[in-house]
Rosetta silent file (secondary structure, phi, psi, omega in degrees, C-alpha in Angstrom):
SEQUENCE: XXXXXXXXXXXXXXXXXXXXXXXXXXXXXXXXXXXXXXXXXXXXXXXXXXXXXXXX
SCORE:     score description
SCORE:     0.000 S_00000001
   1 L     0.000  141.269  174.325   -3.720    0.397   46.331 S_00000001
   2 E  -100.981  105.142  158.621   -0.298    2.067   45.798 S_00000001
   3 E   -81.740  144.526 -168.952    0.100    5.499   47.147 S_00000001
   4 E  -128.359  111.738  167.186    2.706    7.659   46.113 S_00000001
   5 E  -134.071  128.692 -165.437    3.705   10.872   48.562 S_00000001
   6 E  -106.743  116.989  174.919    6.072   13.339   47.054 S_00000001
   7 E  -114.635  121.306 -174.098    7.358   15.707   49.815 S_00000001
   8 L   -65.007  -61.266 -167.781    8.825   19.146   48.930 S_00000001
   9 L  -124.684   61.907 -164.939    9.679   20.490   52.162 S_00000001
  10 L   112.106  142.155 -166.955   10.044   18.311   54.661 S_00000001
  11 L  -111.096  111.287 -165.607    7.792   15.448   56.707 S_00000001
  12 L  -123.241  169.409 -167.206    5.354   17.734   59.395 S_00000001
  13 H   -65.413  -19.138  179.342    3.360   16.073   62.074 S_00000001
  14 H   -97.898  -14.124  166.336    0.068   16.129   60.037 S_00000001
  15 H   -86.650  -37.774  149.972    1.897   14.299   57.378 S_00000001
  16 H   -52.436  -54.083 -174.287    3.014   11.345   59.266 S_00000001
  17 H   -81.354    2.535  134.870   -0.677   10.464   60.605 S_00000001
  18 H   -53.975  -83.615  168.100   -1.784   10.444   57.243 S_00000001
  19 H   -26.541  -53.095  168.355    0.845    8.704   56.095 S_00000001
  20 H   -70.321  -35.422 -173.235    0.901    5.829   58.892 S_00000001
  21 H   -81.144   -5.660  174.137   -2.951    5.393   58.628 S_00000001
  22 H   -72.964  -43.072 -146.418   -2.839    4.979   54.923 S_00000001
  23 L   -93.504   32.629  161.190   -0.023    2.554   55.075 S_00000001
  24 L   -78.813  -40.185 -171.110   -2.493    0.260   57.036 S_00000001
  25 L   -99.259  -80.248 -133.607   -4.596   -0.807   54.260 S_00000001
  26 L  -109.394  157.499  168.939   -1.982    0.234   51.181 S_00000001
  27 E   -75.482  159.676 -157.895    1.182    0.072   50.019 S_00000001
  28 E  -143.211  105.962  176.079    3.170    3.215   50.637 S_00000001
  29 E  -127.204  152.231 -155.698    6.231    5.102   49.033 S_00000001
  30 E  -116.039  132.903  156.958    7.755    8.120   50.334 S_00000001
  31 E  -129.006  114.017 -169.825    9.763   10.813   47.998 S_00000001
  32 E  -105.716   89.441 -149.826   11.520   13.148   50.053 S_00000001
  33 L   -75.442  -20.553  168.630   12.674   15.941   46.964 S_00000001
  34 L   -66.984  -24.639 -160.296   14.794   17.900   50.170 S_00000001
  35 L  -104.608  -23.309 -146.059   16.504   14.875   51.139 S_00000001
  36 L  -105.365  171.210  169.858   17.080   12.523   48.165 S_00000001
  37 L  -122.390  115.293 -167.122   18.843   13.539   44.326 S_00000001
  38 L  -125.428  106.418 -158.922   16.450   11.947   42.637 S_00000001
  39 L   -87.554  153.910  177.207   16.395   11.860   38.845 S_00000001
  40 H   -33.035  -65.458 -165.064   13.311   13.286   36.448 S_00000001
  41 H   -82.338    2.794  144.216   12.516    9.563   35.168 S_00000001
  42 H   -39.928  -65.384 -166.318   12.796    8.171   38.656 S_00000001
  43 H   -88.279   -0.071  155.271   10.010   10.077   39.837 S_00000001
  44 H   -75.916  -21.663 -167.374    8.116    9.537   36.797 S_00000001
  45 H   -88.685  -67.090  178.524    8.253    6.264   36.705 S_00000001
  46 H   -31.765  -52.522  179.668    7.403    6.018   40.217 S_00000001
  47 H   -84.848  -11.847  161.845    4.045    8.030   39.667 S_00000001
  48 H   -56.296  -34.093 -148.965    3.112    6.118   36.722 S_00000001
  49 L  -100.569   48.524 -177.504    3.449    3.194   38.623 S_00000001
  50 L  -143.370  152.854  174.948    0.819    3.949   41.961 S_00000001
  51 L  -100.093  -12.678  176.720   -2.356    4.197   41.786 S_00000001
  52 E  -139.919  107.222  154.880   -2.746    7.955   43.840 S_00000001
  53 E  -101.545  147.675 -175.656    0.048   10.356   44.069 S_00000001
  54 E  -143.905  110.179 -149.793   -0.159   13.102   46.599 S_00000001
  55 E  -113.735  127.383  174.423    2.439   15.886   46.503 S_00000001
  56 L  -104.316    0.000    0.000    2.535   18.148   50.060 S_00000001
């Protein structure tokens, strides 16, 4: 399964141990909207293409 996690503000300590225990079984992409310039059909494309997005 492809996960998709879209992070507004930041990566907190409960989001990492999610994150690492997911990316045991599944594939795993990271959008960090604080860090990166990231255009509108980037991240669409991106959530089309996963099978679960999860926006903290």
């Amino acid at each position: 399964m492809k996960i998709l996690h879209i992070i507004n503000n930041g990566i907190t300590d409960l989001t990492r141990k999610i994150i690492d225990t997911q990316s045991k079984e599944h594939e795993i992409k990271i959008i960090e909207l604080s860090k990166q310039n990231i255009s509108y059909e980037a991240v669409i494309d991106d959530i089309f293409a996963c099978d679960r997005v999860v926006s903290w």
